[in-house]
N, C-alpha and C positions, 0 to 999 in steps of 0.2 A: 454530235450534230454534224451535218455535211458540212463541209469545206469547199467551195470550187472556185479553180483558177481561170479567169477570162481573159482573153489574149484584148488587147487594143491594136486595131488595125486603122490606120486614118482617122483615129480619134471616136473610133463606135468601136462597141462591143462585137468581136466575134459571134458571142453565142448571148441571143437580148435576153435581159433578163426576165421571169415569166411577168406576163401582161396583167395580173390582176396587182402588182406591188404599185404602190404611187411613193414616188417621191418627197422625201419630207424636210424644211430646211433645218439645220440642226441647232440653229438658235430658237428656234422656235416651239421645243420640247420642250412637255407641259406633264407635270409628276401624274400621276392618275389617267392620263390618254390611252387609249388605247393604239397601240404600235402594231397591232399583229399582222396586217397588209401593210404597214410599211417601212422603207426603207430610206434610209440618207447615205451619201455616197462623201468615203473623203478618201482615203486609200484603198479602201476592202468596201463591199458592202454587208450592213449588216440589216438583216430580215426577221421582223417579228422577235422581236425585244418586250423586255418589260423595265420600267424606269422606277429607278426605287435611290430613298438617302441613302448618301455612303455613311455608314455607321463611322467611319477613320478621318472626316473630310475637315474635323476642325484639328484634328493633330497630325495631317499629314498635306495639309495645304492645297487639297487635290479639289476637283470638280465636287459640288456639292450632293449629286448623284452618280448612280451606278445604272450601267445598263447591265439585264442580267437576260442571259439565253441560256437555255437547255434546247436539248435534243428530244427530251419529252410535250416540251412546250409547241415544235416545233420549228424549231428558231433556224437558223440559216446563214451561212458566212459568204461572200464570194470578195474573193482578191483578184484585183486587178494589176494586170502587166502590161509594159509598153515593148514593143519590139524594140530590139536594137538598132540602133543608125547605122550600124557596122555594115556593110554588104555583104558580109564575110559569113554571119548568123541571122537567117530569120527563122531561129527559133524563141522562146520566150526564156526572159530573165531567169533561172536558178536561183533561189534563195540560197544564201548558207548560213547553216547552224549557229545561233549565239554561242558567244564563248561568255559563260557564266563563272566569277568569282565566289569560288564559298569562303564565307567566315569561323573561323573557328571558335568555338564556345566563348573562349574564355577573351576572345574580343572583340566580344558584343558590346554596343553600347546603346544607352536609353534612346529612344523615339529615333531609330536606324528601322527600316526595312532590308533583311539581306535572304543570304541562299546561304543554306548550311547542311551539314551533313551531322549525322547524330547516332549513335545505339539506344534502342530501345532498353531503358534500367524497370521501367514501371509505367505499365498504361491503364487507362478505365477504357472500356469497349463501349464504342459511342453511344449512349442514351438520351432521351429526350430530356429537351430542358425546361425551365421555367413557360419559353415561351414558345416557340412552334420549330422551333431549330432543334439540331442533333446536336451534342458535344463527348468532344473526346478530350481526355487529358493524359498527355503521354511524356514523360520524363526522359532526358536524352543526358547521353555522355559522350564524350568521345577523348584521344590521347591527350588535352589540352588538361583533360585531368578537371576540368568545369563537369556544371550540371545546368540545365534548363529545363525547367518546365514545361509546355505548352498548353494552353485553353486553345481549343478548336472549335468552332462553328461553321454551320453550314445547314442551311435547307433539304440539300439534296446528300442521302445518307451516303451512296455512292461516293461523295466527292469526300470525303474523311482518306485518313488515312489506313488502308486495310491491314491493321496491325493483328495480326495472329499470337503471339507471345515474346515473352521477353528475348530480347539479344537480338528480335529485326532491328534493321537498317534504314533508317528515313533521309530521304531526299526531301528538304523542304525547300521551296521557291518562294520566293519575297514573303517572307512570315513576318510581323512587328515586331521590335522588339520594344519591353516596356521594362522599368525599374520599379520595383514595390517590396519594400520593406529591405531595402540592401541588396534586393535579389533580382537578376535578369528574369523576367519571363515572355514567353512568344504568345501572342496573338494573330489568329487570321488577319489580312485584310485582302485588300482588291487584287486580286489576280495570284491570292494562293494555289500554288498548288505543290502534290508530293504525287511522289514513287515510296514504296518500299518493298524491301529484298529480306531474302532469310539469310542471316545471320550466322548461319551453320558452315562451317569451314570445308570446301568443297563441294557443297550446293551449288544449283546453276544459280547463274546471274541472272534471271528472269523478275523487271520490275511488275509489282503491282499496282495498277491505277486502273479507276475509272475513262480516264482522260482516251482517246484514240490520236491526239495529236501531244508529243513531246519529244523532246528530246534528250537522246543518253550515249554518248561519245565513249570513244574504247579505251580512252585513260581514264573516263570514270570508275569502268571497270577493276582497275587498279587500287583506286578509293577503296572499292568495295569489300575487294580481298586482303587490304592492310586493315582494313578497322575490324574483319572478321578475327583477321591474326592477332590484333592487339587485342578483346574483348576475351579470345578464346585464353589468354595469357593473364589478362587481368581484371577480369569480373566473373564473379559466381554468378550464373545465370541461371543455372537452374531451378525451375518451378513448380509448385508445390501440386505435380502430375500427378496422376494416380489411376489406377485401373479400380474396374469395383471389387475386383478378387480380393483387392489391398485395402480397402477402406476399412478405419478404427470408429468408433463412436466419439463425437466429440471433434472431428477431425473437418478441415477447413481444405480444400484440394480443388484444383482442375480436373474437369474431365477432358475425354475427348469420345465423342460417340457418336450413332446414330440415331435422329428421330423416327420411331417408326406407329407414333399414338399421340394425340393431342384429346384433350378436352380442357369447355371452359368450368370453373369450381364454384367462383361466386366474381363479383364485381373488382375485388382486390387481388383474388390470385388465379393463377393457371395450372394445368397438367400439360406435363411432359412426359411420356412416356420415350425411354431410349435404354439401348443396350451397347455394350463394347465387345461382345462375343465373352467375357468373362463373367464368374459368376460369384455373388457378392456372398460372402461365407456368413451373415449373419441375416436372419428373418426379416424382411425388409414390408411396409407399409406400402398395399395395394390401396390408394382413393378411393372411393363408392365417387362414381358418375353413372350414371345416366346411361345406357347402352346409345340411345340416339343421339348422345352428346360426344360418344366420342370417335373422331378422325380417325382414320387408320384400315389398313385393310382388316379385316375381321382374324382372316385365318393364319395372316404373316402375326397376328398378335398373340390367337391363340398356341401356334404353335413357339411363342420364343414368348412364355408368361413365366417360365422358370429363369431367364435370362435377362430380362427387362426391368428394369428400377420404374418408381414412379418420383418426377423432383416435383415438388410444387413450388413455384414462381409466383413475387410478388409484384405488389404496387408499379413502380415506374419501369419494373421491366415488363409485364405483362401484354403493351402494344406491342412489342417485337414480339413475343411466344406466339401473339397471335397470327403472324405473319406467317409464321417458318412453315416451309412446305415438306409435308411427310416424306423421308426418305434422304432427307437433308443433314451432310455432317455439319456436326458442330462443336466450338469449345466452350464450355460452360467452364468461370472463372469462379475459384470461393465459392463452391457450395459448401452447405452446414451439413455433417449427419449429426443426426439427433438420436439418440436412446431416450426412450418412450414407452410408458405400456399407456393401453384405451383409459379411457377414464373410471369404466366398471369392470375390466378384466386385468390376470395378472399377465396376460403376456406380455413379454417384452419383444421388444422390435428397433429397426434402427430406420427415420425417417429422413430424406434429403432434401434441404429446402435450400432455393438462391433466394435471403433474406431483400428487401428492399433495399433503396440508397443504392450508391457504388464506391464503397470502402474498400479497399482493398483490392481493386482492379473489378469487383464484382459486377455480371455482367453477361449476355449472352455472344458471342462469335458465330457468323456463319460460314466456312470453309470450303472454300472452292472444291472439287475432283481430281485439282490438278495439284493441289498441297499434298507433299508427301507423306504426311502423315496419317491425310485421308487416305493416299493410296497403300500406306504401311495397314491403316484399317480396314479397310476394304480386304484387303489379301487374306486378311487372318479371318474375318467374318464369312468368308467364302469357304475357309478351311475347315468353322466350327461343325461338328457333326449333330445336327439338330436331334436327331433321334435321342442319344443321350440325355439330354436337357428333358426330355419327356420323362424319362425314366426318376429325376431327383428325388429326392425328400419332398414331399409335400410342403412342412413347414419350411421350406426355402423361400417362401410371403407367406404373409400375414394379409387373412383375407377378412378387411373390417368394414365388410356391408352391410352385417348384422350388430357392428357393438357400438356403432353411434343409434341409439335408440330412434331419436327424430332430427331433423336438419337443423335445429337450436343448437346441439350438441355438436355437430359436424361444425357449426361457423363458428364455436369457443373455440375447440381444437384449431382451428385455421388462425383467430384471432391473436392465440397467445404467442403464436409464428410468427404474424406481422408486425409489419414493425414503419408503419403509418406515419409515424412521428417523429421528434426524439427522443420520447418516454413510450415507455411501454405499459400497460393494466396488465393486473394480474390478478385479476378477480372481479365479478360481477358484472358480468359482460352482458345481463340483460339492462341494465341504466340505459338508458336511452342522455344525450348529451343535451344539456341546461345551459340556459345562457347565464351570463353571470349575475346583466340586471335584474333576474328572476330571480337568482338564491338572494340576492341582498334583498329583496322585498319578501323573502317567504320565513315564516317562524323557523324555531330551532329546538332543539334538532334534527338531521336531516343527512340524508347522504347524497351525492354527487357525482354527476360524470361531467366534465366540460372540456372543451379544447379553446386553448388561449396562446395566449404571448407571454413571456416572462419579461418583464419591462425593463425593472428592478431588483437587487437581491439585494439582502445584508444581515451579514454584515461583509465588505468588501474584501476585508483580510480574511479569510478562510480560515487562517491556523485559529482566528477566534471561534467559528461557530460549534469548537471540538468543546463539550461539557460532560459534565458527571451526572446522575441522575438515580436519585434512589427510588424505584418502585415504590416502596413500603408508605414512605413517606409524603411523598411525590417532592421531593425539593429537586433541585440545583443548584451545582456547585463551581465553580472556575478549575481544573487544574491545576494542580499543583506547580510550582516550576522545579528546574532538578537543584537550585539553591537551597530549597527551604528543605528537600529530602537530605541534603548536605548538611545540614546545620543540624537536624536531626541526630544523625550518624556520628558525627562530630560528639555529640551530647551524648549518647550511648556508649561512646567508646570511653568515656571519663571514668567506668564501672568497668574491673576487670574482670573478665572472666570466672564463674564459679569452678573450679575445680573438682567439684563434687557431684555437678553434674554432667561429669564423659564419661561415654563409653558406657550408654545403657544397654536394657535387652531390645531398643528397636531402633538403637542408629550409636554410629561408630563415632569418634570426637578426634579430630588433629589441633594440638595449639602449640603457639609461637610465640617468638616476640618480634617484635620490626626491630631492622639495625639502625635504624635510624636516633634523631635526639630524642625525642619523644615514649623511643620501646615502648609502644603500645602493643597491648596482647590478642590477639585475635585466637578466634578458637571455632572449626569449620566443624561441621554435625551433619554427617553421612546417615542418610534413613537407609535403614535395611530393608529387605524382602526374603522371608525366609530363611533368616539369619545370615544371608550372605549380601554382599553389595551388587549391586548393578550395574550397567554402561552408564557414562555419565547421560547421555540422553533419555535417557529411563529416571534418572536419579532428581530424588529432593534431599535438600540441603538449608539447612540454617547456619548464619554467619552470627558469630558476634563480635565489635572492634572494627568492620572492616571500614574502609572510606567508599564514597560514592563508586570512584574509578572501580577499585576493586569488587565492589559488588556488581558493575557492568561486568567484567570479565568473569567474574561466574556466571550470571546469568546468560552468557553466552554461550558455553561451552556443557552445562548441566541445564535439564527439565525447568525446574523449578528453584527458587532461593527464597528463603522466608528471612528479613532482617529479625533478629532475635536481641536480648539482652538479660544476665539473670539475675533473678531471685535468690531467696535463702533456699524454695525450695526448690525449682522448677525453672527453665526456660519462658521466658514471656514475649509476646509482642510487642514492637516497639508505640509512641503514639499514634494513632489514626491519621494523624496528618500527612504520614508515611505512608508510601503504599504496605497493602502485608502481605504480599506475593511478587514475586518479577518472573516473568515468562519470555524468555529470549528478551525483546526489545519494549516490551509492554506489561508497564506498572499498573495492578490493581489495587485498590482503593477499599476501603470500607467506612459506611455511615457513622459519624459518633453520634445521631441524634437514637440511632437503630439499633449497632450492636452492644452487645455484652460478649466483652473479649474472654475466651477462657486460654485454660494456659495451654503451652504446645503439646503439654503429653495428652490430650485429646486426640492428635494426628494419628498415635500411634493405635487407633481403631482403624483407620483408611491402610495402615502400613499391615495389618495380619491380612488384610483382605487377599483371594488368590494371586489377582492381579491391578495392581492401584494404577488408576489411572491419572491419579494428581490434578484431575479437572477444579481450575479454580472455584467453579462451586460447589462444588464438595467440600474442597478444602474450607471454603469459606462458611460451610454448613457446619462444621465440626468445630471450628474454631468460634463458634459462636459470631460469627459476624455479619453482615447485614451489605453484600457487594453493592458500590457502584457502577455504574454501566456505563460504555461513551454514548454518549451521541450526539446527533449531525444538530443544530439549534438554528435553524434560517427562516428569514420572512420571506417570501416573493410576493411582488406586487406583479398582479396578473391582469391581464386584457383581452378582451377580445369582440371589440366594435359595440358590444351593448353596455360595459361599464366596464370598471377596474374593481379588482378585489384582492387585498392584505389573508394570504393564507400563510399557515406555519409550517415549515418541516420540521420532523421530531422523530427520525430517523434515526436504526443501529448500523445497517450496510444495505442494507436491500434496496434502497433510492439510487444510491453511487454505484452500489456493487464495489465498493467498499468498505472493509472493517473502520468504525470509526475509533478503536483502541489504537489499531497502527499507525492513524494517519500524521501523528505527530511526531512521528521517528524516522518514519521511510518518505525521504526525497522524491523515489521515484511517486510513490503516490501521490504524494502532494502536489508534483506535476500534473496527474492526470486527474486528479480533481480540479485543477484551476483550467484546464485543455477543457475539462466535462463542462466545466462552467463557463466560459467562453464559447461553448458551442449552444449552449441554450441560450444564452443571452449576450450574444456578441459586441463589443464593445465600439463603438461609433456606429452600428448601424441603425437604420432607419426603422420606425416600429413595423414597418411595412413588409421589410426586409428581416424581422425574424421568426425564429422556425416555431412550428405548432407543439405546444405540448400537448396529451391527453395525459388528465391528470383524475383521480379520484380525490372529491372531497369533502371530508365532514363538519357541518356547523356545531355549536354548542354553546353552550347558556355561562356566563361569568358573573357570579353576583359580588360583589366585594361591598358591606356593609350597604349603603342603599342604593349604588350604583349598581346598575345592569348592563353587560355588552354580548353581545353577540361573535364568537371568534370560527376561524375557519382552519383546519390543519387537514395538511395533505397525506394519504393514506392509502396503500396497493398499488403503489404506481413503483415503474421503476427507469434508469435512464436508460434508452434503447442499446443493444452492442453494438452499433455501430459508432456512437458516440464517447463509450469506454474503451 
């Protein structure tokens, strides 16, 4: 917005100010008035304003409003000077430069406003929020060896911080600072503002802003190039770039390209049409649009249709795609490629989508002309010899405007993409969504699409909801713990050894005695293949004698481990309350209401096969036994404005997108189950405040002698990847 300086000459203005502005007293500013012709005068004047609460005003003790001016708005500044008394100068006062103290990370303290300098370790590219504002969130470090966060807001996307990729350089100006949960983090308030620089060691020092008025002193300069020097020495910065010549299936990467095609898809996502002058080595999905629907010059597409990708964009990024103007670079952060064939054809293809949310920095960037990267792409795109690119493979796309039959089939395909929620459907995506006070008044059974709130779970321990479950039967069972497999083991070992049964024709026998007081005898039973043994990773094996410990450390180092213990005639299983298999870190189970255990030499029909794959159900097919399965056991009490409703999970992995057999050995998982369950249902927050599931779900009939109920379990749903 303009700035103008007006001299005071005998107490009038030099130059009056324009005649349509009236004077306003400044006590007597009223929330909601409109300012736009006017002005109040105290040092500067300020013109066509708009008066709004200070979101900071009870934690920072300040006026309990903000004046807010743009230059879009047309707003207006003029300062005023007094001449000097001196004889000596009747020119006007010089301003000189604030000298601004920066704080260094690590001594920050709760509800401080300061000025800090920071490297960029991890940012999200501004997105729209909840409510009508952009936000950015960008993680800083600097030599202090601290970390800070920042949440950023602001109305005007301009005014963010124009962060390009990891290892810039932020300048920030009175930023918040706040304590929550042990941890510094920054928040906008009144009279933020940044610079940022690239990060790159020997790059000009040219800041980035919106702003036309700031200021940046030649020892900041200094700053600049020590924290480039320090970052380049001790942070891996590099990010996860990529050309499309280099893309894998499965693979999660930045680009950096040019828009040169846009179309819109449906209400949730968008097309982008862009290329990097390289060409993506594997058959890539061309969108069916609408020839009238899509942007772009006709002939610059036609001719670069062997070189151009199609990404489709989702949900909250969607208003930005709409914006970006053709011919526009840009850095698209975490896109997915996808390996896909159509729904009714076998080709395969690789599709690239930027998922919803901003996980992961995820997000669009738009790149100045004057970013070297853009000028490093420019150069080469200028170099590409387009003739060539006419000449490719045909199948260099996949041209699928014939194999979605009708637009039903087009908006599954899009659907199973998006990711709306924090669950995802994965199936019957013609249900139309039900409220909840509707299924509880309608008979049963019945199936369901609804989106709610998770209010409720439980059981609240998690490592409880892990169970056994036999098909056959339909029971359930608790887990064993590894005491009672111990006290087992223990009691088997009291039998030594048969002697008579090593060293058959389908597995090899090693036996010992312990040195210990006890000399208990163990005897380990190598299954063959072809008469010869195998890599231990290939290999099954039965113990007898051994202890708990020991039978982890085979099971970690060989395939399989069957606890064994013998007979007069034959090897046997131990009792069912044992598992009768161990696979790395995960014990399987079998029914005693279900099987009929036969003895081991049954295995040795899996052992002639060409190549045994030791799959525990097989195993447990041959062995006469009847496996149990884990699964997930949870209630959710669900909401969503028209009633509450008690539904079941009964889950193997597809909910979590985790194995429910591992989840009681590996740490790491059990973390990201409690992280996955804390994201759907977050703990102190407001019901207001948490996030939507889409969930499928089915009713059914319970009669138990004369009682009758009605129950509901949730089914094809899965938690979104954003949230795993």
């Amino acid at each position: 917005m303009p700035v103008q300086l007006l001299k005071i000459i005998k107490g009038e203005s030099e130059t009056p100010l324009p005649s349509h502005l009236q004077k306003e007293d400044l006590k007597c500013l009223q929330e909601g008035c409109d300012y736009t012709n006017k002005y109040f005068q105290d040092t500067f004047v300020v013109a066509g304003f708009k008066l709004a609460k200070s979101p900071t005003a009870r934690e920072d003790g300040r006026h309990g409003c903000d004046l807010e001016v743009s230059e879009e708005a047309g707003s207006a500044i003029y300062i005023y000077t007094k001449r000097s008394t001196s004889a000596a100068s009747e020119t006007a006062s010089v301003s000189v430069a604030p000298k601004y103290v920066y704080t260094p990370l690590n001594h920050l303290k709760d509800g401080t406003v300061v000025n800090l300098y920071g490297i960029v370790k991890f940012f999200k590219p501004p997105y729209v929020s909840k409510g009508t504002d952009y936000c950015s969130v960008v993680t800083l470090v600097d030599p202090s060896n601290a970390k800070l966060t920042c949440t950023l807001f602001s109305g005007n996307l301009d005014s963010l911080p124009k962060i390009y990729k990891i290892g810039d350089i932020v300048r920030f100006h009175r930023i918040k600072i706040r304590e929550y949960n042990g941890q510094m983090q920054g928040i906008t308030s009144g009279g933020f503002a940044s610079l940022t620089f690239d990060g790159s060691v020997g790059a000009p020092v040219v800041p980035r802003t919106s702003s036309k008025l700031y200021t940046f002193l030649d020892e900041e300069q200094k700053t600049i190039e020590e924290l480039r020097a320090w970052a380049a020495s001790n942070l891996s910065i590099s990010g996860p770039t990529a050309k499309l010549s280099g893309v894998q299936p499965m693979l999660f990467f930045d680009l950096t390209c040019q828009l040169v095609g846009k179309a819109r898809v449906d209400g949730s996502s968008f097309l982008l049409k862009v290329w990097d002058g390289t060409k993506c080595p594997y058959p890539t999905w061309k969108v069916p649009v609408e020839a009238r629907d899509l942007e772009g010059e006709k002939g610059l597409l036609q001719q670069l249709r062997n070189l151009t990708v199609d990404i489709l964009v989702y949900d909250n990024h969607v208003q930005l795609a709409k914006s970006l103007k053709i011919g526009s670079f840009l850095r698209i952060y975490s896109i997915h490629t996808k390996q896909a064939s159509a729904d009714n054809q076998d080709v395969s293809h690789v599709e690239f989508h930027l998922h919803g949310g901003t996980c992961y920095g995820r997000g669009i960037g738009v790149l100045p002309e004057s970013n070297p990267d853009v000028k490093e792409l420019k150069a080469f795109l200028e170099s590409v010899d387009l003739a060539d690119s006419q000449n490719m493979e045909s199948m260099s796309s996949v041209e699928l405007d014939g194999i979605f039959s009708n637009v039903t089939d087009l908006q599954s395909h899009l659907q199973r993409c998006q990711q709306l929620s924090v669950t995802v459907l994965t199936d019957h995506q013609d249900l139309n969504n039900t409220g909840l006070k509707t299924i509880l008044n309608s008979t049963a059974p019945q199936q369901y699409r609804i989106r709610a709130k998770l209010r409720t779970f439980k059981p609240q321990k998690l490592h409880q909801c892990i169970k056994l479950y036999c098909s056959k039967c339909n029971s359930l069972k608790e887990v064993p713990n590894g005491d009672d497999f111990d006290l087992i083991l223990q009691d088997a070992a009291a039998t030594a050894p048969n002697p008579e049964l090593r060293n058959t024709s389908w597995y090899d026998s090693v036996m010992w005695t312990t040195q210990d007081q006890k000399q208990r005898k163990i005897a380990i039973h190598f299954v063959k293949h072809d008469e010869m043994l195998q890599e231990p990773e290939e290999t099954l094996l039965m113990i007898e004698g051994g202890t708990l410990k020991e039978v982890w450390k085979l099971s970690r180092r060989f395939k399989c481990v069957i606890p064994v213990r013998s007979t007069e005639d034959d090897l046997e299983l131990l009792d069912l309350s044992a598992p009768f298999l161990l696979q790395g870190s995960v014990k399987y189970y079998g029914c005693k209401q279900c099987s009929t255990p036969k003895t081991i030499k049954s295995l040795s029909s899996l052992a002639a096969e060409q190549r045994p794959s030791w799959e525990p159900t097989e195993i447990a097919q041959v062995l006469g036994i009847v496996p149990l399965q884990y699964v997930f056991i949870m209630k959710f009490t669900l909401v969503d404005g028209t009633g509450a409703l008690n539904a079941y999970l009964f889950d193997y992995e597809k909910f979590f997108q985790i194995p429910a057999s591992e989840i009681l050995t590996n740490n790491f998982l059990q973390q990201k189950m409690q992280m996955t369950m804390n994201t759907l249902c977050p703990p102190g927050r407001k019901l207001d405040d948490l996030p939507w599931l889409e969930c499928f779900i089915k009713s059914y009939n319970i009669t138990d002698g004369m009682k009758h109920q009605v129950y509901y379990q949730i089914f094809d749903t899965t938690v979104a990847e954003d949230v795993v």
